[in-house]
C-alpha positions, -999 to 999 in steps of 0.1 A, spaced: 0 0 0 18 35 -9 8 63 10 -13 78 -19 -33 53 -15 -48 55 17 -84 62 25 -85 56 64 -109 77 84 -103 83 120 -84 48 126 -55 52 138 -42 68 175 -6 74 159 16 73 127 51 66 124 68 81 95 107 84 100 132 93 70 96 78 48 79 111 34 113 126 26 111 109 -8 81 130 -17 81 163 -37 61 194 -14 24 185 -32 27 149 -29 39 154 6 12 182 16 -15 154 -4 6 125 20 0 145 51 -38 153 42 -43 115 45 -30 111 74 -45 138 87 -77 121 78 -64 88 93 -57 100 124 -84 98 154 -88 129 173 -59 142 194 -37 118 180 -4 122 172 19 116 142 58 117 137 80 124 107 119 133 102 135 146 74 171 153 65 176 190 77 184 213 52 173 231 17 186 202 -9 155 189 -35 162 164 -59 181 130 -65 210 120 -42 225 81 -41 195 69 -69 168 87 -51 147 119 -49 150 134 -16 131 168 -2 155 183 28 133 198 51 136 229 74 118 243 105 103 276 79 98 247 46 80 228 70 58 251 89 52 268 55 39 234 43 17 227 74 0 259 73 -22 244 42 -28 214 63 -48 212 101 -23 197 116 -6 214 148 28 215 155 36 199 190 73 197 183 103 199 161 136 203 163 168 190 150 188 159 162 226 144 151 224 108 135 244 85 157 261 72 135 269 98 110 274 131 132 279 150 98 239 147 92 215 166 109 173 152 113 142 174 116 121 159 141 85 166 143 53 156 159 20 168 146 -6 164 169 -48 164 152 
C-alpha cells in the first residue's frame, strides 16, 4: 500500500513516519500529510523526520526533499495539523547529518 493510497478515516491513535515522506516532492507530501491527517483519530499524534536542510532532488539513486523548520511550517499551514514539536537531532552514527524531528498532533 503506498501512502497515496490511503483512505483511512479516524483509525488510527498514531503514525510513524521516520526518514519515509522525505522521498516525496512538497504537493505529494502536503496530499501524504492530508491523508493522514484524515487517518488519524482525534488528538492523535503523528511523527515524521526529514534530512535537515534546503537540498530537492536525487541523491544516491533517489529523490530526496530536505526539510527545514520555515519549509515545514510553510507546508503545514495548508494542512490542520498542529505543530507539537520539532527540532533538530545528530544521527548516531553519522554526526555530519542533521534530522528534523517533528510531531504533529490532530
Amino acid at each position: 500500500l503506498k501512502i497515496e493510497d490511503i483512505k483511512y478515516k479516524n483509525k488510527f491513535d498514531g503514525i510513524w513516519a521516520s526518514a519515509s515522506l522525505l522521498h516525496l516532492n512538497n504537493k505529494k507530501l502536503i496530499d501524504a500529510l492530508a491523508k493522514c491527517y484524515m487517518a488519524l483519530k482525534p488528538k492523535c499524534i503523528m511523527y515524521l523526520s526529514f534530512k535537515y536542510g534546503t537540498y530537492n532532488g536525487i541523491r544516491d539513486n533517489r529523490y530526496y526533499n530536505d526539510m527545514t523548520f520555515k519549509k515545514f511550517k510553510n507546508i503545514c499551514d495548508k494542512l490542520n495539523f498542529i505543530i507539537f514539536s520539532i527540532h533538530t537531532k545528530k544521527d548516531k552514527k553519522n554526526r555530519k547529518q542533521t534530522w528534523l524531528e517533528i510531531i504533529l498532533s490532530k
